[in-house]
C-alpha positions, 0 to 999 in steps of 0.5 A: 325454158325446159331447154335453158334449164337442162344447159344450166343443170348440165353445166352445173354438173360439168363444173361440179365434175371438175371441182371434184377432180381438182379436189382429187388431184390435190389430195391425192398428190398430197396425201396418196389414195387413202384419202376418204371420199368425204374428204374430196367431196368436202374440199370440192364444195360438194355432197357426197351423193354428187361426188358418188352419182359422178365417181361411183368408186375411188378407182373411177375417180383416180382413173378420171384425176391421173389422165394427164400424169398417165399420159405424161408417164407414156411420153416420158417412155416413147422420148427414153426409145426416142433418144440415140443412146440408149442408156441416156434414153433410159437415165431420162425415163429413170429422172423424169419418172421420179421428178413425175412421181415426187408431185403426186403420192396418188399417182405413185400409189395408183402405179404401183398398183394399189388402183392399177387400172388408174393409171392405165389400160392394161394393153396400154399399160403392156405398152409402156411396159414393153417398151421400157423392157426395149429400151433395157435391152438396147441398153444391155446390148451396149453395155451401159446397163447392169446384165442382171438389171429387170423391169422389177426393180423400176418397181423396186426403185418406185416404192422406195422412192415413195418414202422420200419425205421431206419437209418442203416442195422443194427439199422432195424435188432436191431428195428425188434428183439425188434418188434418181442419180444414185438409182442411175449409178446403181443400174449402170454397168461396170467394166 
């Protein structure tokens, strides 16, 4: 009997741990990091005791509710090295970082480093880093971008495109291509 109950006490919690990280995750996306912790607890169906004795900080609970974007914004990098030219190696990790960041306010807030350790370790975060900076340099080396292009402006380019606001899903995604095309055109060499 002790067992059943200690399985049904552990599932319980396990599904109290994914009602809060689903909560996370839309708030977040919603609204960015600056969402109270009652508010999560709240809209998951939860006290804030359960929320805290899961997620002690909002950093724990980020790092917990951005995995899968994190993981995504790797990928997104790994395919730019990936692609036979360079510069459109590059163009696709500009597009597809902003398609990424135009879901979800918190994962921007959290990448831009107001929880840093949400998004990453900071060797993997090194990683990604690094890796972007090659494929600047592959692309430099033939000309397509700008020579006096830096991995600070990606962070200028994301805090800006942070404020893109608009009045639906759909007109945001609409707002964050044109951003992405016009930040390409801006990056790009000319002759």
């Amino acid at each position: 009997m002790t067992d059943r109950l200690s399985q049904k006490l552990r599932a319980d919690a396990e599904d109290n741990r994914e009602r809060i990280l689903a909560a996370a995750r839309t708030l977040f996306a919603r609204d960015g990091l600056t969402v109270p912790m009652r508010d999560i607890a709240r809209e998951a169906g939860v006290g804030p005791a359960t929320l805290y004795r899961r997620f002690p900080t909002k950093q724990d609970l980020a790092t917990a509710a951005f995995a899968e974007q994190e993981r995504a914004c790797r990928q997104i990098v790994e395919d730019g090295l990936a692609a036979d030219d360079p510069w459109e190696g590059f163009c696709l990790v500009i597009e597809r970082i902003c398609e990424l960041h135009v879901h979800n306010r918190g994962f921007t807030d959290a990448f831009l480093a107001t929880y840093p350790d949400a998004v990453d370790s900071s060797a993997s975060r090194e990683l990604t880093v690094k890796s972007v900076g090659i494929l600047a340099r592959r692309a430099k080396a033939r000309g397509r971008l700008r020579r006096d292009f830096q991995l600070a402006d990606l962070v200028i380019m994301l805090t800006a495109h942070r404020g893109l606001h608009a009045s639906s899903p759909r007109a945001r995604l609409a707002a964050s291509r044109r951003f992405a095309a016009l930040t390409v055109q801006a990056f790009q060499a000319h002759a």
